[in-house]
N, CA, C and O atoms as CSV, one atom per row, in Angstrom:
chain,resi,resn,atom,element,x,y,z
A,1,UNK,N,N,4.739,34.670,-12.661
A,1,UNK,CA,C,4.295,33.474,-11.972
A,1,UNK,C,C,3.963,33.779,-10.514
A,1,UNK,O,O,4.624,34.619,-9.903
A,2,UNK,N,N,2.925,33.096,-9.923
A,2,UNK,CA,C,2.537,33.340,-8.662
A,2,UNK,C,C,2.955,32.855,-7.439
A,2,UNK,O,O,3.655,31.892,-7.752
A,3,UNK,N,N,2.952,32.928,-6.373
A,3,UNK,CA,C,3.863,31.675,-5.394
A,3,UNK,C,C,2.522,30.831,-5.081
A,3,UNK,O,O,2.599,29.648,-4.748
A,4,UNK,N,N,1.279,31.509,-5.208
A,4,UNK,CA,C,0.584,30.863,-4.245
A,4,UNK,C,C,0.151,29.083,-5.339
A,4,UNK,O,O,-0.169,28.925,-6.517
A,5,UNK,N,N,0.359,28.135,-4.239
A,5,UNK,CA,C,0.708,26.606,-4.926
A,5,UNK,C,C,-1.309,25.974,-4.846
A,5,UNK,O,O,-1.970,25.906,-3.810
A,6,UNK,N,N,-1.793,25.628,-6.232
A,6,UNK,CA,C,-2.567,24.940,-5.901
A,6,UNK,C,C,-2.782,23.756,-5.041
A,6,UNK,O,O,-2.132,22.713,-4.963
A,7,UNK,N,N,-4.241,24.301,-4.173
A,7,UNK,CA,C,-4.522,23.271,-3.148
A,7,UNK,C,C,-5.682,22.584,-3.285
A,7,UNK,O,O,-6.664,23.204,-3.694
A,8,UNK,N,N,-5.788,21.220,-2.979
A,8,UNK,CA,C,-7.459,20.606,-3.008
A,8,UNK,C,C,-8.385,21.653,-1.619
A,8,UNK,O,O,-7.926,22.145,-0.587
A,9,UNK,N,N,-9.737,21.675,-2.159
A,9,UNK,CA,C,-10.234,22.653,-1.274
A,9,UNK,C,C,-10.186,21.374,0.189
A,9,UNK,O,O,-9.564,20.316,0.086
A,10,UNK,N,N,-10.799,21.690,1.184
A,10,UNK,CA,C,-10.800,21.003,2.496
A,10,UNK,C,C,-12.088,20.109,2.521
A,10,UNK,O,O,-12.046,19.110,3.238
A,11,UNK,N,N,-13.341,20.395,1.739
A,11,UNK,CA,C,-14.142,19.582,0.857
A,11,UNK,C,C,-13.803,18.191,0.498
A,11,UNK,O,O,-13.988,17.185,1.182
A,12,UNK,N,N,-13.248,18.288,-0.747
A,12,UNK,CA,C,-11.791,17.443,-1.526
A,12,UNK,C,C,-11.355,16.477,-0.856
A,12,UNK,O,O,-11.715,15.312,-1.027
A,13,UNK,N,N,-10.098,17.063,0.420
A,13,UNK,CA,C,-9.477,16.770,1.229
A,13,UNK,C,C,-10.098,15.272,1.949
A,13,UNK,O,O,-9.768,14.086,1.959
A,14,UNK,N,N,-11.316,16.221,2.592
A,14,UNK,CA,C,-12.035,15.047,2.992
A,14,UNK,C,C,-12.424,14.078,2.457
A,14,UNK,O,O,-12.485,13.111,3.217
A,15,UNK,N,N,-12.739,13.888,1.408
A,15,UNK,CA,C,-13.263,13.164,0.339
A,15,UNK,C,C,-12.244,11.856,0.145
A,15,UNK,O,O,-12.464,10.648,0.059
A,16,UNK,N,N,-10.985,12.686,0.116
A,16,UNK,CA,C,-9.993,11.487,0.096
A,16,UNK,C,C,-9.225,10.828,0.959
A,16,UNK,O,O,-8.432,9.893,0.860
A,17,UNK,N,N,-9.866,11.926,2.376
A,17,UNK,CA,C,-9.605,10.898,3.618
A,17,UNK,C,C,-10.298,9.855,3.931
A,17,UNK,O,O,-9.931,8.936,4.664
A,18,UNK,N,N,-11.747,10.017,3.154
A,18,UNK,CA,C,-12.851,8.599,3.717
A,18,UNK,C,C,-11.899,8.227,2.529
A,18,UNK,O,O,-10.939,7.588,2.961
A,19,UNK,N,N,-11.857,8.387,1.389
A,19,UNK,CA,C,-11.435,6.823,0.538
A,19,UNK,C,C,-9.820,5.987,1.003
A,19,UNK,O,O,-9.644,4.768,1.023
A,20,UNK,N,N,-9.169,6.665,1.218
A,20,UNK,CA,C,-7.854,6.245,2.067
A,20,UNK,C,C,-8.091,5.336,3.189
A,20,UNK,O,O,-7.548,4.232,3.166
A,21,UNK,N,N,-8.881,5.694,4.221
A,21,UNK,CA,C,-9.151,5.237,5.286
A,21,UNK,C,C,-9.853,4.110,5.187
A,21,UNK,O,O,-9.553,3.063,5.761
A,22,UNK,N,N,-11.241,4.344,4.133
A,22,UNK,CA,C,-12.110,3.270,3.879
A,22,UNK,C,C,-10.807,1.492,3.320
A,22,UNK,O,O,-10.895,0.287,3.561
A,23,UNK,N,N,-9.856,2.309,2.588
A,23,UNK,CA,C,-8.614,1.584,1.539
A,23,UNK,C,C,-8.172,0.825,2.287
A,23,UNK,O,O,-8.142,-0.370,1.992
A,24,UNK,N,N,-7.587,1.395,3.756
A,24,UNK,CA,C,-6.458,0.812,5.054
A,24,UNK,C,C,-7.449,-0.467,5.536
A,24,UNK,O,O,-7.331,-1.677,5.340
A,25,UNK,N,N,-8.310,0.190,6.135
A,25,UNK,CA,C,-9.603,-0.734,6.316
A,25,UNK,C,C,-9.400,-2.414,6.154
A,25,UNK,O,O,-8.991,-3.365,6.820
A,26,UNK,N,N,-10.037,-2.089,4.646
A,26,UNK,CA,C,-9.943,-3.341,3.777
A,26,UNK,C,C,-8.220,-3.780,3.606
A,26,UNK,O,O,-8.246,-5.003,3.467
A,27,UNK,N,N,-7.156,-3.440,3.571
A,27,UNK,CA,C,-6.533,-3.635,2.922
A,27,UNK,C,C,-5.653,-4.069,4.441
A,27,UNK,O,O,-4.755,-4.873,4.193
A,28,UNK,N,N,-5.723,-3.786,5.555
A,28,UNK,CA,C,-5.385,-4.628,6.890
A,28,UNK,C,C,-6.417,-5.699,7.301
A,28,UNK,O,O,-6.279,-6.440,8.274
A,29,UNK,N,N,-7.622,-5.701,6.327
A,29,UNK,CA,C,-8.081,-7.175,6.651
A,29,UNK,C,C,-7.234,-8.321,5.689
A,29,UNK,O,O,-6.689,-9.345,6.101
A,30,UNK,N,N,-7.286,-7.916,4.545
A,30,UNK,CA,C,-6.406,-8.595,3.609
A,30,UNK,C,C,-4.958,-8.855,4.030
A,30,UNK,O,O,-4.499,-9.937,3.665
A,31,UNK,N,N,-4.027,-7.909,4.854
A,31,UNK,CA,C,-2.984,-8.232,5.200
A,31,UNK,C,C,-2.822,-9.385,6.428
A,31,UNK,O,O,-1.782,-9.964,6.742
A,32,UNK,N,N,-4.130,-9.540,7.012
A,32,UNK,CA,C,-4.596,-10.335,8.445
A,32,UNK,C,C,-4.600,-11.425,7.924
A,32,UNK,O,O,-3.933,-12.353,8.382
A,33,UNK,N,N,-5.507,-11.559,6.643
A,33,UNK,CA,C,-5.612,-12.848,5.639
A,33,UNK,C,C,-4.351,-13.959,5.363
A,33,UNK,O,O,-4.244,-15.176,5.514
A,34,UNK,N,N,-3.402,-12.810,4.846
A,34,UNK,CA,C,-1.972,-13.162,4.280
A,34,UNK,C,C,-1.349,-13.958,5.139
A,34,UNK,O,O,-0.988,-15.131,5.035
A,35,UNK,N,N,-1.236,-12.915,6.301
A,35,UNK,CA,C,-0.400,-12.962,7.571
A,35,UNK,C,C,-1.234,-14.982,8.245
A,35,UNK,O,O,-0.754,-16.112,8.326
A,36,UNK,N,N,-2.264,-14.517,8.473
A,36,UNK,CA,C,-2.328,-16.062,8.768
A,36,UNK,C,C,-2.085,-17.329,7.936
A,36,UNK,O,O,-1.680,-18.367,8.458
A,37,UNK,N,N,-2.396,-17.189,6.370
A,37,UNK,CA,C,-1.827,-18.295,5.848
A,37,UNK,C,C,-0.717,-18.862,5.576
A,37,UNK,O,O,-0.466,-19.923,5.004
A,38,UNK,N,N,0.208,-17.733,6.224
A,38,UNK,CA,C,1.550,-18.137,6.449
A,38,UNK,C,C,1.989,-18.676,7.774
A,38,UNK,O,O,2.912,-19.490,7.757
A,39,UNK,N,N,1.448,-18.332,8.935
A,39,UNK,CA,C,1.796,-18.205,10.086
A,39,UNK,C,C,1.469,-19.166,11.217
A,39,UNK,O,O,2.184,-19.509,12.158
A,40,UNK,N,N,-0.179,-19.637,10.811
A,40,UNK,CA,C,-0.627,-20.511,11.535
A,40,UNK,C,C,-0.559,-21.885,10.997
A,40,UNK,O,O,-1.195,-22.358,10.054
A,41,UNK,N,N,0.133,-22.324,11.593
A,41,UNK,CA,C,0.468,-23.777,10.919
A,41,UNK,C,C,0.545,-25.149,12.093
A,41,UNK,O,O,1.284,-25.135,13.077
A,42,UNK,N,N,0.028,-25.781,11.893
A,42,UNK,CA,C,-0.045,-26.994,13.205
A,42,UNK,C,C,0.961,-27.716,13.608
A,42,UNK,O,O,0.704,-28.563,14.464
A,43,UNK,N,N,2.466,-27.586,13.086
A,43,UNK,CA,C,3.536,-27.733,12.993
A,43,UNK,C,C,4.608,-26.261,13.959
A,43,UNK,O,O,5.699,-26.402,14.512
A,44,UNK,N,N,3.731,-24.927,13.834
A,44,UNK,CA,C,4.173,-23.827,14.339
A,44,UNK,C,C,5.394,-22.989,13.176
A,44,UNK,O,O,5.984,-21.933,13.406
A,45,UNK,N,N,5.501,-23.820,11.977
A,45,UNK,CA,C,6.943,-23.689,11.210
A,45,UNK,C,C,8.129,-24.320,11.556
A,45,UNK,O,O,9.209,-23.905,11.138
A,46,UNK,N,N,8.017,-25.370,12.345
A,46,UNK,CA,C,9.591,-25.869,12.978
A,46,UNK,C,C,9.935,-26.486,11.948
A,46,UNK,O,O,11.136,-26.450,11.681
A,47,UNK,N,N,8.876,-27.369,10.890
A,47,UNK,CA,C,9.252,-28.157,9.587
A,47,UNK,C,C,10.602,-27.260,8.496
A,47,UNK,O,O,11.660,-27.590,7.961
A,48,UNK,N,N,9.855,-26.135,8.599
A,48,UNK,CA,C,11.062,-25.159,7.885
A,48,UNK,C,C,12.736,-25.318,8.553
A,48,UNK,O,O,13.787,-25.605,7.980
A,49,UNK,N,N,12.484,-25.041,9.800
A,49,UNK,CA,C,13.962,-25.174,10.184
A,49,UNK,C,C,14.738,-26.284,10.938
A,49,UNK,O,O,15.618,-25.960,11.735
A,50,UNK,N,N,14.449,-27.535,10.718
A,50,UNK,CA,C,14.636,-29.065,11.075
A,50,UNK,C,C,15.976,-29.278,9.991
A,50,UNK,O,O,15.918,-28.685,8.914
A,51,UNK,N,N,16.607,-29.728,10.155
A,51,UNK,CA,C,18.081,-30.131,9.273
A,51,UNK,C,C,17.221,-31.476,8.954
A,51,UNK,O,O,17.555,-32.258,9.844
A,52,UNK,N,N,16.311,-32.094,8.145
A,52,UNK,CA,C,15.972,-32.867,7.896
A,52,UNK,C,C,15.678,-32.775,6.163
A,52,UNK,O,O,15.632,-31.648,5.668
A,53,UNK,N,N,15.448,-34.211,5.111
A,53,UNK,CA,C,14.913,-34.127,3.982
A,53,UNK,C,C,13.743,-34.158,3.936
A,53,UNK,O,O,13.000,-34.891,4.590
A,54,UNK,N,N,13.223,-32.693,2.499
A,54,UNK,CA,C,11.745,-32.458,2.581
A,54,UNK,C,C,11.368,-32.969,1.495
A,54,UNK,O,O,12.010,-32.797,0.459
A,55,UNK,N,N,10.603,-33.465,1.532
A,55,UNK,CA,C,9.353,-33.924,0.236
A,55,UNK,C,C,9.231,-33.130,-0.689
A,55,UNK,O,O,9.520,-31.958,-0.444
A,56,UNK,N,N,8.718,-33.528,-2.199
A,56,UNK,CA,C,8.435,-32.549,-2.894
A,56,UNK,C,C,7.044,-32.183,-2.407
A,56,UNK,O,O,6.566,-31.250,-3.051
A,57,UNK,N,N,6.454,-32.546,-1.680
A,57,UNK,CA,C,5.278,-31.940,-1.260
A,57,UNK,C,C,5.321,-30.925,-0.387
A,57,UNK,O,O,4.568,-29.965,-0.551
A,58,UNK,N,N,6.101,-30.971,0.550
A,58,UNK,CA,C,6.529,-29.847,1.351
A,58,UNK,C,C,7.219,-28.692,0.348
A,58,UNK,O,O,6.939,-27.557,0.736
A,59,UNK,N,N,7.905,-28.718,-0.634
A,59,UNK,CA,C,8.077,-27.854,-0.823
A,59,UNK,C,C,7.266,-27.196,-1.975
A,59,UNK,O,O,8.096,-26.727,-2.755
A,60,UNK,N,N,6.180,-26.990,-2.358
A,60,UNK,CA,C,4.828,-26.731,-2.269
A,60,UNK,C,C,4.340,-26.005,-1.372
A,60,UNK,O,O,3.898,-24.955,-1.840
A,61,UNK,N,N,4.183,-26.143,0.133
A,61,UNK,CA,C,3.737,-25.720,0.805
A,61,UNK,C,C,4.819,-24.591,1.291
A,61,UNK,O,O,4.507,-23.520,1.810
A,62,UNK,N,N,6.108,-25.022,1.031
A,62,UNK,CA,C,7.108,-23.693,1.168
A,62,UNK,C,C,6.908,-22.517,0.094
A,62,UNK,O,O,7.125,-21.347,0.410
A,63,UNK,N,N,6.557,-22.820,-0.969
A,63,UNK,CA,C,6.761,-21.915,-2.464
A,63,UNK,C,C,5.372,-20.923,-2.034
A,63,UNK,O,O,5.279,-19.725,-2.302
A,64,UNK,N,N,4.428,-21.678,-1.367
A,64,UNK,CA,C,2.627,-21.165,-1.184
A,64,UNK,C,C,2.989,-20.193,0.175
A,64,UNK,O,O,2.396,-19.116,0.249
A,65,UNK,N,N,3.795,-20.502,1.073
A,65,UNK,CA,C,4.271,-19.887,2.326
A,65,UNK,C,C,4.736,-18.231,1.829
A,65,UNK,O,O,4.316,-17.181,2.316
A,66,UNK,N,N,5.930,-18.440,0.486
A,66,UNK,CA,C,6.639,-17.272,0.310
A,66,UNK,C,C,5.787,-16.243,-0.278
A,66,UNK,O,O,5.800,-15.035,-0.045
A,67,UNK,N,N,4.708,-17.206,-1.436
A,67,UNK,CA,C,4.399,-16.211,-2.192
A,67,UNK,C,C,3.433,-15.329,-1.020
A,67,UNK,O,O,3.645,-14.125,-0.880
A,68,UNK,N,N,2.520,-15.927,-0.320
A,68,UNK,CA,C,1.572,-15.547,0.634
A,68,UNK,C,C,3.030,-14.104,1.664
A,68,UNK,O,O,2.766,-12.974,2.075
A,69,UNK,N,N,3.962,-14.618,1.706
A,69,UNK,CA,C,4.347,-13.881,2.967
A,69,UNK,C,C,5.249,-12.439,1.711
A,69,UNK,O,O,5.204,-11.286,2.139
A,70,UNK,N,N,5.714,-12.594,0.793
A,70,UNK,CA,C,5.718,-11.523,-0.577
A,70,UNK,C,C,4.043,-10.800,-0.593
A,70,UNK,O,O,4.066,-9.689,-0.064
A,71,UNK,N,N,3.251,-11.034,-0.873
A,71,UNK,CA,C,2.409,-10.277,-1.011
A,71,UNK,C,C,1.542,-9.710,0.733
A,71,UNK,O,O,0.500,-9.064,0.846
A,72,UNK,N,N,2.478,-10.271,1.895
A,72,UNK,CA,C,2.020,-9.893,3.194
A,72,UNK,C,C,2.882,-7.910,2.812
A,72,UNK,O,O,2.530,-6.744,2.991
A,73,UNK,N,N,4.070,-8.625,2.243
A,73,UNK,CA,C,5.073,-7.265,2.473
A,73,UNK,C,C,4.611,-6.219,1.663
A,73,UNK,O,O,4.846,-5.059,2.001
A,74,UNK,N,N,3.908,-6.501,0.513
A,74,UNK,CA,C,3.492,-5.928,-0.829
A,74,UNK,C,C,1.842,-4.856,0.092
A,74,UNK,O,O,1.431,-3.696,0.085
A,75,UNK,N,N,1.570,-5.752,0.528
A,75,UNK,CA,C,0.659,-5.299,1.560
A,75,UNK,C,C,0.546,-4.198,2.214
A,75,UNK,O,O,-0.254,-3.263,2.216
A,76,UNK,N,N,2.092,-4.647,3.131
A,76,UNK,CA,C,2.034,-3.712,4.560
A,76,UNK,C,C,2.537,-1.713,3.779
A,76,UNK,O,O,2.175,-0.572,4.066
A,77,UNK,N,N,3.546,-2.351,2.707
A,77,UNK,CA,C,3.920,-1.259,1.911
A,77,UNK,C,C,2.757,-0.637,1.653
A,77,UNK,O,O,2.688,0.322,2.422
A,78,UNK,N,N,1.340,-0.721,0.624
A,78,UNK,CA,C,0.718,-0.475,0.193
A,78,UNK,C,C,0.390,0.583,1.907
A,78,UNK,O,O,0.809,1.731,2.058
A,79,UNK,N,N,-0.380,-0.154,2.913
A,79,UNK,CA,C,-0.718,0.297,3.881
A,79,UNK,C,C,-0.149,1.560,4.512
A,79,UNK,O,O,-0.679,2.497,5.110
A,80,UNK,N,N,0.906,1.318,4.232
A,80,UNK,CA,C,2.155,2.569,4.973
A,80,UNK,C,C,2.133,3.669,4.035
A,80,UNK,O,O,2.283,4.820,4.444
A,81,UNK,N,N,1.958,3.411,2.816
A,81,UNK,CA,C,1.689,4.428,1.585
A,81,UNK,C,C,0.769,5.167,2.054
A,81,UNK,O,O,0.903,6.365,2.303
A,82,UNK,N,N,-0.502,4.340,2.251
A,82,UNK,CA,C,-1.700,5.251,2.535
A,82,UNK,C,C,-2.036,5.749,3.861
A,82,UNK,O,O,-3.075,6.329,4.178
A,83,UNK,N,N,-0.961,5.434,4.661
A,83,UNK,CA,C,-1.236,6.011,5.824
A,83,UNK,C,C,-0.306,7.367,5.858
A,83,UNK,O,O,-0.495,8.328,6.603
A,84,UNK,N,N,0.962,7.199,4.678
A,84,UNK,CA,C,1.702,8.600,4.440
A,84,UNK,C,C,0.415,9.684,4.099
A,84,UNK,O,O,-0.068,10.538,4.842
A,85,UNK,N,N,0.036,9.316,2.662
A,85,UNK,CA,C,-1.051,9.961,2.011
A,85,UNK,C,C,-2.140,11.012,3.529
A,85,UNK,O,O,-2.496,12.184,3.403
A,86,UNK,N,N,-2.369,10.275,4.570
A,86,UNK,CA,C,-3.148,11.325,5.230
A,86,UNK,C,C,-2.550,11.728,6.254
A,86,UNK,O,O,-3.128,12.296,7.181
A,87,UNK,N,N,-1.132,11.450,6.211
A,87,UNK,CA,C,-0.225,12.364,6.499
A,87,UNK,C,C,-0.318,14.217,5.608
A,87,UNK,O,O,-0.503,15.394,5.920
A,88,UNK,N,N,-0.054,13.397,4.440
A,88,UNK,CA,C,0.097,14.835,3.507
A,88,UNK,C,C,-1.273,15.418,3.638
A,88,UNK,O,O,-1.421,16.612,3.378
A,89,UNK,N,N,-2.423,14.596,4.066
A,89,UNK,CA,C,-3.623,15.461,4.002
A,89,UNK,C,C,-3.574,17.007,5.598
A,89,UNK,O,O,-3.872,18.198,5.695
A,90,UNK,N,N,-3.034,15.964,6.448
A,90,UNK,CA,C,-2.973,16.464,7.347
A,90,UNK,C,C,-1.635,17.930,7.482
A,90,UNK,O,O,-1.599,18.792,8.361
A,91,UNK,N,N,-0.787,17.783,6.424
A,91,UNK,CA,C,0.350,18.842,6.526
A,91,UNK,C,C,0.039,19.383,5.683
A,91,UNK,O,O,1.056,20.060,5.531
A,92,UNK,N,N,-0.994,19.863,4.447
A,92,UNK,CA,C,-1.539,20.534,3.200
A,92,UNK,C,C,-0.990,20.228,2.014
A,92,UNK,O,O,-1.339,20.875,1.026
A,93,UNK,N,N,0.078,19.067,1.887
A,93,UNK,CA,C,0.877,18.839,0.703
A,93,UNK,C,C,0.078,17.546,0.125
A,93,UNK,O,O,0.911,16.882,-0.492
A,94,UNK,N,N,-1.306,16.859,0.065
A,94,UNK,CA,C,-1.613,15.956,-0.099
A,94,UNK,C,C,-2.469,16.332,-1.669
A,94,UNK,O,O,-3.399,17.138,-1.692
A,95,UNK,N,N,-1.956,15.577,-2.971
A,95,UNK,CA,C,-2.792,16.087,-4.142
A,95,UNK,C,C,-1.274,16.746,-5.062
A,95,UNK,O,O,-1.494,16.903,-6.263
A,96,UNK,N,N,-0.301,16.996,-4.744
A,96,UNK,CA,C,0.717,18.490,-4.876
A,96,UNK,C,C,1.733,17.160,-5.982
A,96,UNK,O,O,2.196,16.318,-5.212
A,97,UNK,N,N,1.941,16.994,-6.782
A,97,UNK,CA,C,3.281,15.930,-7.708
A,97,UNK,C,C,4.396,16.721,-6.958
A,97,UNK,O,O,4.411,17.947,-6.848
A,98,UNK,N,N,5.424,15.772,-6.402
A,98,UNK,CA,C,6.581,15.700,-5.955
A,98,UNK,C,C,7.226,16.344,-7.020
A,98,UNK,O,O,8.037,17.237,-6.775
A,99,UNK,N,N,6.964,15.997,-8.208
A,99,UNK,CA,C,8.031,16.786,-9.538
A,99,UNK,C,C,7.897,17.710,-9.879
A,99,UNK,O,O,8.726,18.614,-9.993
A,100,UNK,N,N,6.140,17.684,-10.274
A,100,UNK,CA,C,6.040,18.855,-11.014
A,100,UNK,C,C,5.359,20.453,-9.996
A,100,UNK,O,O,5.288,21.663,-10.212
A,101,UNK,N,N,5.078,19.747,-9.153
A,101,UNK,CA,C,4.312,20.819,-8.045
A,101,UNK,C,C,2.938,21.053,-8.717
A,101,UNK,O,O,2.242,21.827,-8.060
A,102,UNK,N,N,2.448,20.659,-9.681
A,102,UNK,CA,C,0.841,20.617,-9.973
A,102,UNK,C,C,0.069,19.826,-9.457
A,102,UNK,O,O,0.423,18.660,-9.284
A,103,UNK,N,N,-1.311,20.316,-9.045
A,103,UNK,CA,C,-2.262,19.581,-8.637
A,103,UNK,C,C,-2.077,18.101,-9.383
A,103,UNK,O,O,-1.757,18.141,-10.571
A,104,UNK,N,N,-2.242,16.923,-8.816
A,104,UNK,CA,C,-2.910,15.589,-9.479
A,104,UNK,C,C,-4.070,15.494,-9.447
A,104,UNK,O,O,-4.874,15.752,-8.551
A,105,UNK,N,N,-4.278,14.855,-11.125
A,105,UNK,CA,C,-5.863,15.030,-11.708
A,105,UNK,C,C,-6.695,14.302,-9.738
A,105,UNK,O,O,-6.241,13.879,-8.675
A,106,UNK,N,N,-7.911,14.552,-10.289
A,106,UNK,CA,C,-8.777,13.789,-9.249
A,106,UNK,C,C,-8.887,12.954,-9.268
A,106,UNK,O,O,-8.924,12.208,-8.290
A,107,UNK,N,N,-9.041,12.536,-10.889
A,107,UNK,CA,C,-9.569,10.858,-10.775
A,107,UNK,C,C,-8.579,10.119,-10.674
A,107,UNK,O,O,-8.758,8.901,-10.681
A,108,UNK,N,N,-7.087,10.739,-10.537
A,108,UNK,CA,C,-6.121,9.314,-10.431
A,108,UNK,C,C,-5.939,9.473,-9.034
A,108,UNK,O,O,-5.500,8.391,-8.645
A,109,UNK,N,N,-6.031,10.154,-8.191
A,109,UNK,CA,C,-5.867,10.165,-6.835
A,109,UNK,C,C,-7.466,9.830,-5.846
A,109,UNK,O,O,-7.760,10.249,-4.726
A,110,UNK,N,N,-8.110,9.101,-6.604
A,110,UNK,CA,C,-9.316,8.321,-6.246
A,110,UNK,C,C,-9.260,7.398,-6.609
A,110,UNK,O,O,-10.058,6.624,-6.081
A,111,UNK,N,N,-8.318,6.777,-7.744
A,111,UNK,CA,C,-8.113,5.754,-7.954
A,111,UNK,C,C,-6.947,4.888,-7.045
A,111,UNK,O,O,-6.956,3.808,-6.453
A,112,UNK,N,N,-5.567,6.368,-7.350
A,112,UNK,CA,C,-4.600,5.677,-6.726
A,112,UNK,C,C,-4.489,6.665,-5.043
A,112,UNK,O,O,-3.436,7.294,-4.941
A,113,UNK,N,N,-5.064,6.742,-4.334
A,113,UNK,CA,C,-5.010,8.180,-3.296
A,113,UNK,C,C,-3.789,8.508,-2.334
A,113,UNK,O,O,-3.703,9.401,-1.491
A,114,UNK,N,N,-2.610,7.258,-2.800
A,114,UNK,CA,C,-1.371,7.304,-2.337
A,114,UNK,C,C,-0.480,7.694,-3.247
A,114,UNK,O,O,0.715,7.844,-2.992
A,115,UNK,N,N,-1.109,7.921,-4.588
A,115,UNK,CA,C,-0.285,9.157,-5.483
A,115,UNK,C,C,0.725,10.072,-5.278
A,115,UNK,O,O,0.128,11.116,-5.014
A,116,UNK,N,N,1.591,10.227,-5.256
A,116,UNK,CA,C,2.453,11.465,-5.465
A,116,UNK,C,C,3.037,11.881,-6.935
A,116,UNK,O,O,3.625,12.954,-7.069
A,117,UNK,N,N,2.874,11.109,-7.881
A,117,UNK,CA,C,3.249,11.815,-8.809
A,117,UNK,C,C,1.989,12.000,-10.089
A,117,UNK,O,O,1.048,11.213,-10.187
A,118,UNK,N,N,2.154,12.940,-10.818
A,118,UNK,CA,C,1.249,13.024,-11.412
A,118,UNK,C,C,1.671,12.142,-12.955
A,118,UNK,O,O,2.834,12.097,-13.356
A,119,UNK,N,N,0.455,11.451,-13.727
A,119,UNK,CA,C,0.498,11.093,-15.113
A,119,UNK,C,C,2.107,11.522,-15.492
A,119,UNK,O,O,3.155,10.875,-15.488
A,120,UNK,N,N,1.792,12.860,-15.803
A,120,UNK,CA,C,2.728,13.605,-16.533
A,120,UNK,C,C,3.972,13.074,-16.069
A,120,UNK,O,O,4.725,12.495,-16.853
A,121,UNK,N,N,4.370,13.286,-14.346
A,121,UNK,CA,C,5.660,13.005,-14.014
A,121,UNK,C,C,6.119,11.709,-13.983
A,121,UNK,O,O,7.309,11.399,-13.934
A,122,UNK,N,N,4.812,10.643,-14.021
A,122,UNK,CA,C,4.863,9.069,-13.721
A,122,UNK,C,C,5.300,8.503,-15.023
A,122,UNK,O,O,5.811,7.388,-15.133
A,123,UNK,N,N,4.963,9.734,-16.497
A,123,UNK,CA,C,5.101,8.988,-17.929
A,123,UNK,C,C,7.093,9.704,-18.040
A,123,UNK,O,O,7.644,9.235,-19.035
A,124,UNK,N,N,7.664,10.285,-17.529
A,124,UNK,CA,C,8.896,10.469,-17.520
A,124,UNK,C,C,9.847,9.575,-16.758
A,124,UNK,O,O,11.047,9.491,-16.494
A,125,UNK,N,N,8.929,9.071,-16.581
A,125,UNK,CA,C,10.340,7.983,-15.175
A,125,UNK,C,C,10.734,6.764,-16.019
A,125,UNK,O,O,11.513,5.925,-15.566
């Protein structure tokens, strides 16, 4: 066996820094989205924390608050993923399965480009 560890060429590399980057992009406008339909409110949120009784209508607008501010977090995660990802581009470990140390196919790391594990290691978990 050899030591030397398959690498995406620097070609490659690049390839999946525009799609990462292009990903963050879009995916901090969408978190901007989130973030305001929770946040801006003409009330400021004080309705939430008033020792007062709420309507069933208000709480509606609480259930629409959480799910919006759950998928803000679902978000920022996603974001931080892919900002690891060109981390690893940038330290040569980007493409490499955490488990198995084999390259990940291409097309799932164009699909998913915050990948770290490969098929193989993702169908054992």
């Amino acid at each position: 066996m050899s030591d030397t560890i398959e690498k995406y060429s620097s070609k490659d590399l690049q390839e999946f820094k525009e799609i990462i980057l292009a990903k963050i992009a879009r995916s901090e406008e969408d978190l901007q989205l989130l973030e305001a339909s929770y946040k801006n409110d003409s009330d400021n949120g004080t309705e939430d924390t008033a020792p007062t009784f709420k309507s069933y209508d208000g709480s509606a607008d609480t259930m629409a608050k959480e799910a919006s501010m759950q998928l803000a977090i679902r978000q920022e995660k996603f974001i931080r993923d892919l900002k690891n990802a060109l981390v690893r581009i940038e330290n040569g470990t980007y493409g490499v399965c955490r488990v198995t140390g084999k390259l990940i196919q291409k097309e799932r790391l164009k699909l998913v480009p915050h990948a770290t594990l490969s098929i193989e290691a993702k169908r054992k978990q």
